[in-house]
Structure formats: C-alpha cells, structure tokens
C-alpha positions as CSV (number, residue, x, y, z in Angstrom):
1,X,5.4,-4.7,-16.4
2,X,5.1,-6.8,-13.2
3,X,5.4,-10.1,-13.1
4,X,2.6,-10.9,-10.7
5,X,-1.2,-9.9,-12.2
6,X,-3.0,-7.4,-10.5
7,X,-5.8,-5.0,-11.1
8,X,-4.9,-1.8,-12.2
9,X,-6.9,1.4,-10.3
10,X,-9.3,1.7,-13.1
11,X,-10.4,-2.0,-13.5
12,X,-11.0,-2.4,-10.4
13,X,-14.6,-3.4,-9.6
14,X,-16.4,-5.2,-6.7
15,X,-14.6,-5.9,-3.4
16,X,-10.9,-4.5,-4.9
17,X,-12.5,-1.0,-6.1
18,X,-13.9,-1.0,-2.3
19,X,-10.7,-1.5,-1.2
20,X,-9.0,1.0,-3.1
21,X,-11.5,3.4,-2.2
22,X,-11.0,2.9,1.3
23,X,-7.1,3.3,0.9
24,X,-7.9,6.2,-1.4
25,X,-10.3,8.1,0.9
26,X,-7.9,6.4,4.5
27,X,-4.3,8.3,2.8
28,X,-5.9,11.0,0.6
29,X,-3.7,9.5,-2.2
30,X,-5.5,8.7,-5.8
31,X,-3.6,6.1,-6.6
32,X,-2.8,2.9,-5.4
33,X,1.1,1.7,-5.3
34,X,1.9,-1.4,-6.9
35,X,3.3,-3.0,-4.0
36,X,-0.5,-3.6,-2.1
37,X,-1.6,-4.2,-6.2
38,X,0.0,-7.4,-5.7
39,X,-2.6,-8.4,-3.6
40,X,-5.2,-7.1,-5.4
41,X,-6.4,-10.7,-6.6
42,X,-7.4,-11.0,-2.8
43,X,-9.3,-8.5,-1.5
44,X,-10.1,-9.9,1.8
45,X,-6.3,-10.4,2.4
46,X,-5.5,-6.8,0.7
47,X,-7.6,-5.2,3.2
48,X,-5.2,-7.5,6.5
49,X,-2.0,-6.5,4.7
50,X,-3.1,-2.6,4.9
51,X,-4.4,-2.8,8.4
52,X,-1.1,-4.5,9.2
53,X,1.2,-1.9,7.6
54,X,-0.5,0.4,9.2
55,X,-0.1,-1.3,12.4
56,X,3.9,-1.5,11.9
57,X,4.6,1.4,9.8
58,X,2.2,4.3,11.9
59,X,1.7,3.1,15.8
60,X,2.9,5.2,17.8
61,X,6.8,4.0,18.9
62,X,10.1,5.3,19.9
63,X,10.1,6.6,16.1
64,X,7.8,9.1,14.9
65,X,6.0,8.5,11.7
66,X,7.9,11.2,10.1
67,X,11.3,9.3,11.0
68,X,9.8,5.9,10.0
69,X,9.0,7.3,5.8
70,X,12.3,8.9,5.5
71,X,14.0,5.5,6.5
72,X,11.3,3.9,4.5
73,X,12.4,6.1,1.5
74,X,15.9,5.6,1.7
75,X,16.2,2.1,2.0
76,X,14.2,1.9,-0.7
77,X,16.2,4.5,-2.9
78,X,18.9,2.3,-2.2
79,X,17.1,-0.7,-3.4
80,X,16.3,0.8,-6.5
81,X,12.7,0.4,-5.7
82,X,9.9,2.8,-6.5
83,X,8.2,1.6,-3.5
C-alpha cells in the first residue's frame, strides 16, 4: 500500500483516464506503474513528468535505449524497487 494516494488504472476517470490512455496506447503497456501513479492527482503535471522521462530516458544519446533499461533495471533490482 503506498503511502502517497493515487488513482488506481480502473478509477480513473476524466483527465487521469486520458492520460493513462495516452501512456497506454504511447508504450503498448495496459497498465500503469506506480511510480507516474504518484502523480496521478495531477494530471496536467503527470502528462510533463511523462514527456520529460521520455525526453531523458529515450532521446537519442551516446547510449542506446536498449543500454539505458538494462541500467534502469539494475539499479533498481539493487534498490529493491519494483520500478
């Protein structure tokens, strides 16, 4: 249970469920990880986190994307973090 309240994929209505469509339909993924959830109470700053993740995490660099999700998954396996 998290500390922080979000809205959970199947309550969300409105401007959040627009968001988490566009995620959805953006990543081909059904359902939406808790760490963008936390912003879920802000749709309008959900939708700059995203587009700024994207920005850092998939723009072209000296590391492919590839590279850039196994170092993502690692340092999170070693932070004991689902994310």
């Amino acid at each position: 249970m998290t500390k922080i309240r979000v809205i959970e994929d199947g309550e969300a209505t409105g401007a959040i469920a627009e968001v988490y469509e566009e995620w959805r339909k953006r990543t081909g993924r059904q359902i939406v990880p808790g760490i963008l959830k936390c912003f879920s109470l802000r749709p309008d700053f959900l939708r700059q986190v995203i587009a700024f993740s994207d920005n850092v995490h998939f723009s072209p660099g000296h590391l492919d994307r590839r590279r850039k999700e196994m170092i993502a998954t690692f340092v999170s396996a070693l932070n004991l973090c689902d994310y």
